[in-house]
C-alpha positions as CSV (number, residue, x, y, z in Angstrom):
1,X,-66.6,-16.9,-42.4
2,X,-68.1,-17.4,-46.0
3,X,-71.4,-17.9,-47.5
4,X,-72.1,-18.3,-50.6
5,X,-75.1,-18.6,-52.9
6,X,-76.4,-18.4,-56.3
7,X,-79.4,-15.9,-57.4
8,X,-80.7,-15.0,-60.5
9,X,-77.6,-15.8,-62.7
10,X,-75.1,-14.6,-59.9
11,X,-72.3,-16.1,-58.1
12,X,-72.6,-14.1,-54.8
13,X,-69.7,-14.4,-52.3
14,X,-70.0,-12.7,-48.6
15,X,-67.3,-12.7,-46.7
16,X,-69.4,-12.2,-43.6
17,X,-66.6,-10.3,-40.3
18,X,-65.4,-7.9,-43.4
19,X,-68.6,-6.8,-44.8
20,X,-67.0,-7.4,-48.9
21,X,-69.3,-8.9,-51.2
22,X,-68.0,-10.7,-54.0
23,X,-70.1,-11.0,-57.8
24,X,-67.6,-13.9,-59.1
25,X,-67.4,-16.8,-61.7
26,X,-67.8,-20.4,-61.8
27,X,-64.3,-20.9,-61.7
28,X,-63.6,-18.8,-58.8
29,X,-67.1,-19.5,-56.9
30,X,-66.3,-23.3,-56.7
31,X,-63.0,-22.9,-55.6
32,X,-63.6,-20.4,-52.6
33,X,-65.6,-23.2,-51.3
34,X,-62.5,-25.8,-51.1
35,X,-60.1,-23.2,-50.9
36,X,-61.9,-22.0,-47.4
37,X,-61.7,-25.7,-46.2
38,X,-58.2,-26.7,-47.2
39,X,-55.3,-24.5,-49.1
40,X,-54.6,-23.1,-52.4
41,X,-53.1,-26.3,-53.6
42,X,-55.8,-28.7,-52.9
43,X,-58.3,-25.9,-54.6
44,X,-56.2,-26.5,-57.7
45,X,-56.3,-30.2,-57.6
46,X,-60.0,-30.2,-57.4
47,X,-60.9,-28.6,-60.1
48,X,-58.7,-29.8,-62.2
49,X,-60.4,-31.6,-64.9
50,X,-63.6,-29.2,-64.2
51,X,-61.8,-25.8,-65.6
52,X,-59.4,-25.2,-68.0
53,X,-55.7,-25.2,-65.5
54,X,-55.2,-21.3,-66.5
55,X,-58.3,-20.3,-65.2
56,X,-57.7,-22.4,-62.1
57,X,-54.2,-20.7,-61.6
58,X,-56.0,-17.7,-62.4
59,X,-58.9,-18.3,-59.9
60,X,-56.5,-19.2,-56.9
61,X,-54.8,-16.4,-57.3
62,X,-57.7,-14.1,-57.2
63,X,-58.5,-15.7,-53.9
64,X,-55.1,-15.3,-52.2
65,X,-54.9,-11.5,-53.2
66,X,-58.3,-11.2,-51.9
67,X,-57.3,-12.6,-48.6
68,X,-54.4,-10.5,-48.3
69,X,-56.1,-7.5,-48.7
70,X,-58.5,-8.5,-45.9
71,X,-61.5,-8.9,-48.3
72,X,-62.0,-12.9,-48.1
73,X,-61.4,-15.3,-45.4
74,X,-61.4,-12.4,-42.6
75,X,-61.6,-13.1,-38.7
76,X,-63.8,-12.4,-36.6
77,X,-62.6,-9.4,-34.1
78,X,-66.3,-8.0,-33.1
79,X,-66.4,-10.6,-30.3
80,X,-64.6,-8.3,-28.0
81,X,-66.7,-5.2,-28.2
82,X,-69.2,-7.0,-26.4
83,X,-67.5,-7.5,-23.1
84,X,-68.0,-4.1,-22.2
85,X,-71.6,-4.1,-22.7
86,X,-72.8,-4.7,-19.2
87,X,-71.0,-2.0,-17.8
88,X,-71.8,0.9,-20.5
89,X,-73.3,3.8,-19.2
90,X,-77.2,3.5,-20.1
91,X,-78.4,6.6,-23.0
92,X,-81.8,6.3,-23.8
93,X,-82.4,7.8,-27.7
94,X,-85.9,6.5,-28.0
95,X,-89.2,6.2,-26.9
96,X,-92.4,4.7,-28.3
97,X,-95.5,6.2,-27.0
98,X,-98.5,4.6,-26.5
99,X,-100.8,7.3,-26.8
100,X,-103.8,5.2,-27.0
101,X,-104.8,2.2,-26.0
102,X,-107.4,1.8,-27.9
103,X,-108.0,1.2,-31.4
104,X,-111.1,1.7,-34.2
105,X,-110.1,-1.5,-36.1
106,X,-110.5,-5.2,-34.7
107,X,-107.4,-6.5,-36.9
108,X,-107.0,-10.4,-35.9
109,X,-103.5,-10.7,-35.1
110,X,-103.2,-7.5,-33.6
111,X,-100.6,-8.6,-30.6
112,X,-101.6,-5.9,-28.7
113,X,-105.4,-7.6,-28.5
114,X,-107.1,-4.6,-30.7
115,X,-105.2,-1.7,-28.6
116,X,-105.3,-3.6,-24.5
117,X,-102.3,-4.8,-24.7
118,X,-103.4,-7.6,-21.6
119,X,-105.0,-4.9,-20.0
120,X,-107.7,-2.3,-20.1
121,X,-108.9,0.4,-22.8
122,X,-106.5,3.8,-21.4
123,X,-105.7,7.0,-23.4
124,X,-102.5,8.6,-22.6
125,X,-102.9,12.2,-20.9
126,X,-100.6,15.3,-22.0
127,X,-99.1,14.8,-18.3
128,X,-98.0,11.5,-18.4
129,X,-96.5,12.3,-22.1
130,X,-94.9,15.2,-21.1
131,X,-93.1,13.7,-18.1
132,X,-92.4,11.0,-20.5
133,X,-90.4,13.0,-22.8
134,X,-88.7,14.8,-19.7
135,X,-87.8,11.6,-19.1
136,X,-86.1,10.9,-22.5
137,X,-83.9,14.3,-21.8
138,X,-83.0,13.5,-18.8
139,X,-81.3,10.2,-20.0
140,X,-80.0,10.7,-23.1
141,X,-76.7,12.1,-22.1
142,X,-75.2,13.7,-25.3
143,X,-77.0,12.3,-27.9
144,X,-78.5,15.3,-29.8
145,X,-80.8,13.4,-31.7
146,X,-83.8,11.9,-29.9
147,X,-86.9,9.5,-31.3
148,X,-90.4,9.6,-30.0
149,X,-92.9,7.3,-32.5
150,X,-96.3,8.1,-31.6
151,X,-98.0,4.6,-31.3
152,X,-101.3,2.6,-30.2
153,X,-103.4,1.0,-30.7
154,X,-104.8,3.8,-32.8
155,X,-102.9,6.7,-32.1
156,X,-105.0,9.2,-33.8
157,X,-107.7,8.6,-31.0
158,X,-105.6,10.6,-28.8
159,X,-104.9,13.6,-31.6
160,X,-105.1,16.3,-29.2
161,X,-102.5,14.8,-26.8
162,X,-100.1,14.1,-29.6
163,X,-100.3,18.0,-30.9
164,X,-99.5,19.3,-27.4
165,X,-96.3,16.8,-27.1
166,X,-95.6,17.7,-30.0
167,X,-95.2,21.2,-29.4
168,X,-94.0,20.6,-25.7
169,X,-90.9,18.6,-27.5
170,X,-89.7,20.9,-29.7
171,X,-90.2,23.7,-26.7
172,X,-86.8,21.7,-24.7
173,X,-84.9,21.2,-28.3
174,X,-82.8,24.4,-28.0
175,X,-82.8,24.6,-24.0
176,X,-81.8,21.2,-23.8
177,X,-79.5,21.3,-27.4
178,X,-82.0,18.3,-28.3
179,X,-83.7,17.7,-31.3
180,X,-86.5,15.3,-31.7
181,X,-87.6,13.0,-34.5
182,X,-91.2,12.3,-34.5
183,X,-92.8,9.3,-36.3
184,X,-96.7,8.1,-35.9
185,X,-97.6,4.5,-37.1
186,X,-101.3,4.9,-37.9
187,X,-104.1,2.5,-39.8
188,X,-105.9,6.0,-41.6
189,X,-109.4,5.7,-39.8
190,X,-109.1,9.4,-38.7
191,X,-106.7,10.6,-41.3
192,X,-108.2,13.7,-42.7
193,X,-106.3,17.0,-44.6
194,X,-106.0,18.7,-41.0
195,X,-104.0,15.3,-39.5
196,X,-102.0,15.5,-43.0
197,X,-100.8,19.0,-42.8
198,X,-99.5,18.7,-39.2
199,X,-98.0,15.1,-39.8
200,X,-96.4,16.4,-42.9
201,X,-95.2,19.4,-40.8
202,X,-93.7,18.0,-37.7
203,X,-93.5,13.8,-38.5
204,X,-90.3,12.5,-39.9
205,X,-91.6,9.5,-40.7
206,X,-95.2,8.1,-41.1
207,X,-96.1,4.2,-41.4
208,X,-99.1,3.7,-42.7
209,X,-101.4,0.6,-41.8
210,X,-103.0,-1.8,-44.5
211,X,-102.2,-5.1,-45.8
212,X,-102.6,-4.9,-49.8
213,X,-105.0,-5.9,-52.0
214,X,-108.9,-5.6,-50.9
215,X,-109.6,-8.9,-50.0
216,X,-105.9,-9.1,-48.2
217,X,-107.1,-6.6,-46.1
218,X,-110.4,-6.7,-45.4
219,X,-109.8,-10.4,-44.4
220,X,-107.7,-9.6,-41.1
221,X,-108.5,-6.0,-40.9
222,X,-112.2,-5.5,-40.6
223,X,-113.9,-2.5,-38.5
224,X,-114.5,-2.8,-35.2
225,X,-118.4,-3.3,-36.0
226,X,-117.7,-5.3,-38.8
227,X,-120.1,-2.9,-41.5
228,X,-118.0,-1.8,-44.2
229,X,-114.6,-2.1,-45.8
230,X,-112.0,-1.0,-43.8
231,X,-109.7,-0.5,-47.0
232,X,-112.5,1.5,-48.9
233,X,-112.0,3.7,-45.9
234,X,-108.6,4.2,-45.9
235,X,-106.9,3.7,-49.5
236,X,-108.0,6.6,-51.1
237,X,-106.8,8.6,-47.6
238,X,-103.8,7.2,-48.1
239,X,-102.9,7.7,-51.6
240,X,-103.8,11.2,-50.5
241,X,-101.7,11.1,-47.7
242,X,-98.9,9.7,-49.7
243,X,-99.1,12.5,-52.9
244,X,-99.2,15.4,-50.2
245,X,-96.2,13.9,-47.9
246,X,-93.9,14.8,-51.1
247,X,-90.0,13.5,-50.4
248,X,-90.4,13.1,-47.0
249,X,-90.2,9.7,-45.7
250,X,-93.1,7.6,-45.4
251,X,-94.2,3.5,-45.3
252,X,-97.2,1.8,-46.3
253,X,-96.6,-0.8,-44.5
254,X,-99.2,-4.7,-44.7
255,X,-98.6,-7.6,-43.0
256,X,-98.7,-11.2,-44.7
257,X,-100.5,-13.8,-43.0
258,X,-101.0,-18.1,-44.0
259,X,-103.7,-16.6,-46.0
260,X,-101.9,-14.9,-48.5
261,X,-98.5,-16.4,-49.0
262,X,-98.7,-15.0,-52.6
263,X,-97.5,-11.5,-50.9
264,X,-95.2,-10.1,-53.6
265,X,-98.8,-9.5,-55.4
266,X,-99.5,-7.1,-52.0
267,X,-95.9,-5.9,-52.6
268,X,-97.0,-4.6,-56.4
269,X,-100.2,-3.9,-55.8
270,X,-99.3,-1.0,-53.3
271,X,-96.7,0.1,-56.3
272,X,-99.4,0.1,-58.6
273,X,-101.6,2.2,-56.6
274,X,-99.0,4.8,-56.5
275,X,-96.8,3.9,-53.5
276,X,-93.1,3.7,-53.5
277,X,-92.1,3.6,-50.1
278,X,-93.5,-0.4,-48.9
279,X,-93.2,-3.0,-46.2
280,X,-94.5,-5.9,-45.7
281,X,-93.8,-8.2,-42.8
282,X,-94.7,-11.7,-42.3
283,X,-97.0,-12.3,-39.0
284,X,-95.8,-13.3,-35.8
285,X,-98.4,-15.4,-34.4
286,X,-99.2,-18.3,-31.7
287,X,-98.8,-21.6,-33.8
288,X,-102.4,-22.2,-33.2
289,X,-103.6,-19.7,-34.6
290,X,-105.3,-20.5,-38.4
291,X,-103.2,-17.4,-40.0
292,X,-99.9,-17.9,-38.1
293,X,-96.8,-18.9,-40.9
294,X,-95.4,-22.9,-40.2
295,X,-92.0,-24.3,-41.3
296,X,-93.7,-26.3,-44.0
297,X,-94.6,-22.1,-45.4
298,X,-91.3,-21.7,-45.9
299,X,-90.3,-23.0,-49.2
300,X,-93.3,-21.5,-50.9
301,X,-92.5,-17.7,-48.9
302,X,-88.8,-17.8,-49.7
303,X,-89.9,-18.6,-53.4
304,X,-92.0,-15.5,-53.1
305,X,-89.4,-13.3,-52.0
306,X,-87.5,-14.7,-55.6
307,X,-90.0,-13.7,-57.3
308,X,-90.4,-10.6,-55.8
309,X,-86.8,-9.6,-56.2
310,X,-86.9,-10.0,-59.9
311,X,-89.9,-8.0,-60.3
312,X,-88.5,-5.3,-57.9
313,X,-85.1,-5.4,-60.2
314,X,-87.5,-5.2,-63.6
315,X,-89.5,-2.3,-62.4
316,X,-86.1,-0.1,-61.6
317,X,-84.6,-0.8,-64.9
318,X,-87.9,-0.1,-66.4
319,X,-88.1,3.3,-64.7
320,X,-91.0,2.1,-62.6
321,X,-88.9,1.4,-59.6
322,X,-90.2,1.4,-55.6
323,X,-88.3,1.0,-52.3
324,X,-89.3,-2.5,-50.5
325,X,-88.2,-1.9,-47.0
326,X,-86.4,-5.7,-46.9
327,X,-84.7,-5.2,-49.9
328,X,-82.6,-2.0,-48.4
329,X,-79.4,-2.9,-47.5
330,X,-76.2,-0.8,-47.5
331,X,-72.6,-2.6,-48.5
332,X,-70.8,0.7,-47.9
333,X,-71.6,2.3,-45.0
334,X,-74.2,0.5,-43.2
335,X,-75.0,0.2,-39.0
336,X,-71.9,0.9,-36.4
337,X,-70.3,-2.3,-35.0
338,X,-72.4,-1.7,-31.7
339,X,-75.7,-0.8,-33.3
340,X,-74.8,-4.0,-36.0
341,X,-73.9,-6.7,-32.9
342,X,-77.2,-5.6,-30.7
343,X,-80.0,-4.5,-32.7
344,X,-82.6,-2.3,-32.1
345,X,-81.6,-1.3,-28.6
346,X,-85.0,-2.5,-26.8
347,X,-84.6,-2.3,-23.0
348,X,-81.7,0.0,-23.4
349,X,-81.4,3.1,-25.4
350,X,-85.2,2.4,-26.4
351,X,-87.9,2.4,-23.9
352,X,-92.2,1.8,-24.4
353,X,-94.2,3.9,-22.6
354,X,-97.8,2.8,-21.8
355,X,-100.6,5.5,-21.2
356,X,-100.1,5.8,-17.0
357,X,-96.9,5.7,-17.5
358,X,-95.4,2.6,-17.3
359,X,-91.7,1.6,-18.9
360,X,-91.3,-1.5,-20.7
361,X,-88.3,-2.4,-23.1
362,X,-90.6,-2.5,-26.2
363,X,-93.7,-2.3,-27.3
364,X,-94.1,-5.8,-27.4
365,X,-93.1,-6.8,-24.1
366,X,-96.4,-4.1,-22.6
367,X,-98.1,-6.1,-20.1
368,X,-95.8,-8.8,-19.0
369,X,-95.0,-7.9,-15.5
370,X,-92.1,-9.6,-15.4
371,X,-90.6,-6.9,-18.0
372,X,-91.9,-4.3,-16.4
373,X,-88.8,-1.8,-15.6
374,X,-90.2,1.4,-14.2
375,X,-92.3,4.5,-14.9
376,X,-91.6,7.7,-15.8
377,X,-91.6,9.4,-12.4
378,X,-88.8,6.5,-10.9
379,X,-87.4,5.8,-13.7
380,X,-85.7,2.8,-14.8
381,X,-85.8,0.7,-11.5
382,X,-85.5,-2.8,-13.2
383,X,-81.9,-3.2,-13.6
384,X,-82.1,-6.5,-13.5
385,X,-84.1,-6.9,-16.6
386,X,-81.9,-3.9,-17.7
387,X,-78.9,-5.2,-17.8
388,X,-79.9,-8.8,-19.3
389,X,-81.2,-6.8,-22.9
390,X,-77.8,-5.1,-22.1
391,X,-76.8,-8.5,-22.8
392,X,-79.0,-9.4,-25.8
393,X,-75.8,-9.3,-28.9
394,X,-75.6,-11.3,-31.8
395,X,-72.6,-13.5,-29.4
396,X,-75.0,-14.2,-26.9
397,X,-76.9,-15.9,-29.1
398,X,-75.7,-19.5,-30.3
399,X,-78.3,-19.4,-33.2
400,X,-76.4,-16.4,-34.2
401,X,-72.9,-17.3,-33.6
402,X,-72.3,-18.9,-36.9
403,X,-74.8,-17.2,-39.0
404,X,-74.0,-15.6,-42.2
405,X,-76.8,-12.6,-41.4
406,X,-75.7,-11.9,-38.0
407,X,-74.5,-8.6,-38.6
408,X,-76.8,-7.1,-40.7
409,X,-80.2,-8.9,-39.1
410,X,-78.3,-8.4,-35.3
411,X,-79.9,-11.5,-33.8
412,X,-83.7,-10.7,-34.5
413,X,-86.1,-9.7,-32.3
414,X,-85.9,-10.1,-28.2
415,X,-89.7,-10.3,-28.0
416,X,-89.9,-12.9,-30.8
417,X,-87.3,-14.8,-29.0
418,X,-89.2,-14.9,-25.9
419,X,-92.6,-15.8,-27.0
420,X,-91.9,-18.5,-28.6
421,X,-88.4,-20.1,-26.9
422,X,-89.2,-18.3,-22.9
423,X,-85.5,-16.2,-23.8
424,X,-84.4,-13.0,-25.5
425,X,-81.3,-15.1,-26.1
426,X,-83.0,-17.4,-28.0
427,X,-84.1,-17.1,-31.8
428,X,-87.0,-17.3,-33.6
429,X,-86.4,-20.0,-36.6
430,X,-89.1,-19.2,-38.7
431,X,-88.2,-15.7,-38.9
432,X,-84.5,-16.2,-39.2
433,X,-85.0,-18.2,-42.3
434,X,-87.0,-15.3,-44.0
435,X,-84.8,-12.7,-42.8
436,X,-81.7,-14.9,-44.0
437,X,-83.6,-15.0,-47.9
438,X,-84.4,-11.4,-47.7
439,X,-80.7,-10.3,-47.2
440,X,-79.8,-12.9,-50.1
441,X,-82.0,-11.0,-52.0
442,X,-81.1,-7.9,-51.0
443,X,-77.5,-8.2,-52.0
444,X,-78.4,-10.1,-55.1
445,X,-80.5,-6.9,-55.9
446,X,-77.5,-4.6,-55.5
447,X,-75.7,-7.0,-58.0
448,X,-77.7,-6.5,-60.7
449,X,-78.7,-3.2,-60.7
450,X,-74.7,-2.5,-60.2
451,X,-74.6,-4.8,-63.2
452,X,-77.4,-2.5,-65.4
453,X,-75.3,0.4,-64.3
């Protein structure tokens, strides 16, 4: 499979079951696309007239070599790791934590309805935690390497808690030959320089929670009493947060809403305060809600993401670069072909666990019943759900089938799927079409900065 498209004075080429992108000229871009449909011959005869005939002969044969050497035109063999899915031996790697249900903002699209998640206000006790994280021994087989993200609601309402796990975790690392990775998504309320030094200790990765520019902000992320600006509060925290945390890995991390599809300036305006590690994600919301993104968004976000791209190519030839967390993408090394044909591994190798205990395949499935799968004294007792995200690959997926970002996207998200289609096999459109611009981008990115180089 092929896809092609043009970006920012490039001629990009993917050739999609063999991973090869191609930078290529005219001559050679237009005659992939017949050459793909028909033969060397007829590619010839096409152009002829359009290109001088050496640089068609030339162009052909620049395609044939291509395909011989399994860089263009490449089938598809990934199909048959799936079959063995199903039957795979279940190794859990990680766990999200909800430490606290409860939160000390009231943002408005908060899925997890300002910390409930359909529920009731609970903090997580050190018990539950710590039988959680027996529980994440106990099934991860082999794997050394174990991930436990600290998450709420707020999970820095629950700061004692999280210190004893904490220490509880890295207790089992050499009995158990374990070690665990520790993350903490957090929106800075609490953040203070005794919060820093332990994150910056014992966290390998902290997202931190605010949307960009004031008004951005303050718009969908007000406190829960509604007196004061919640990013007056937590900016200059986090740019404090951010200078101390050094080299080690860290995201400020907004979400973009129907309100401000101009997000690139969100984008820069983190980079201009001093931030170079930045996400922002579009919102996932009901179609009634007034901030939720519509098909007839589209044109004017994948613009954005354009314009975006250039400026994220300016500022790294200027010396004033960032890292955009869409915009990372690796040609050379990149996901393994199981991690690449089912994503993130919800249901399966990562589990959420609510504050009494409760097991659900992610963190956004907490509260639907009908996902519920165990706890962490039965453990996983849900099979049946277990074994249909077992299921949940890129070929199980007819949106994905055919689709040029397949493997590096991996059929979206489960939860996405289901909210808005009733099946994790589904896919959601809107997304997809964002996702499917941002890898564009991405590689077009790669392009040029290859090119500066």
């Amino acid at each position: 499979m092929i896809h092609q498209y043009k970006s920012n004075g490039y001629n990009i080429v993917m050739d999609v079951c063999s991973g090869a992108v191609h930078v290529v000229d005219d001559v050679v871009y237009d005659a992939i696309a017949v050459y793909e449909k028909e033969n060397p011959e007829a590619a010839a005869e096409k152009l002829r007239g359009k290109y001088p005939e050496e640089d068609i002969r030339e162009a052909v044969s620049e395609i044939k070599e291509l395909s011989e050497e399994g860089l263009l035109f490449t089938e598809d063999i990934y199909e048959q790791y799936v079959t063995d899915f199903k039957s795979r031996k279940t190794v859990v790697k990680a766990l999200c934590l909800h430490v606290a249900h409860d939160c000390n903002l009231g943002c408005k699209y908060c899925f997890a309805e300002e910390g409930e998640y359909h529920g009731r206000r609970a903090i997580m006790s050190y018990e539950v935690g710590r039988k959680a994280l027996d529980f994440l021994i106990e099934n991860s087989g082999n794997r050394k390497n174990l991930e436990v993200d600290f998450f709420g609601g707020e999970p820095l309402m629950n700061w004692e808690v999280v210190k004893k796990l904490v220490s509880y975790g890295r207790s089992k690392e050499k009995e158990f030959n374990k070690n665990f990775r520790f993350t903490m998504t957090t929106n800075g309320m609490l953040l203070d320089d005794e919060v820093t030094e332990f994150l910056n200790k014992e966290m390998a990765n902290v997202v931190l929670s605010v949307d960009g520019r004031k008004e951005v902000n303050d718009r969908m992320r007000p406190t829960r009493n509604g007196k004061g600006s919640s990013y007056d509060i937590i900016m200059p925290k986090f740019k404090k947060f951010a200078k101390a945390r050094g080299s080690k890995s860290y995201y400020i991390r907004g979400t973009f809403t129907r309100h401000n599809l101009d997000f690139s300036e969100d984008v820069l305006h983190f980079a201009d305060e001093g931030f170079d590690q930045i996400s922002v994600e579009p919102v996932v919301a009901p179609p009634e809600a007034d901030y939720s993104i519509r098909e007839e968004d589209l044109p004017r976000i994948l613009s954005e993401y354009d314009k975006l791209a250039g400026e994220y190519i300016k500022r790294k030839q200027d010396g004033r670069g960032f890292n955009f967390f869409h915009f990372m993408i690796d040609l050379s090394q990149g996901p393994c072909v199981a991690k690449r044909l089912s994503g993130c591994g919800s249901g399966t190798e990562y589990l959420a666990v609510t504050p009494w205990g409760d097991l659900y395949p992610c963190h956004q499935f907490v509260g639907q019943e009908e996902f519920l799968l165990g706890n962490v004294d039965t453990g996983v007792v849900n099979t049946e759900v277990r074994d249909e995200f077992k299921l949940c690959n890129v070929y199980a997926k007819e949106k994905c089938r055919n689709c040029f970002a397949r493997f590096y996207c991996s059929g979206g998200c489960a939860a996405n799927s289901y909210n808005f289609h009733g099946s994790i096999t589904d896919a959601y459109d809107i997304g997809c079409e964002m996702q499917k611009k941002r890898i564009e981008c991405a590689i077009m990115i790669k392009a040029a900065l290859a090119d500066e180089n």
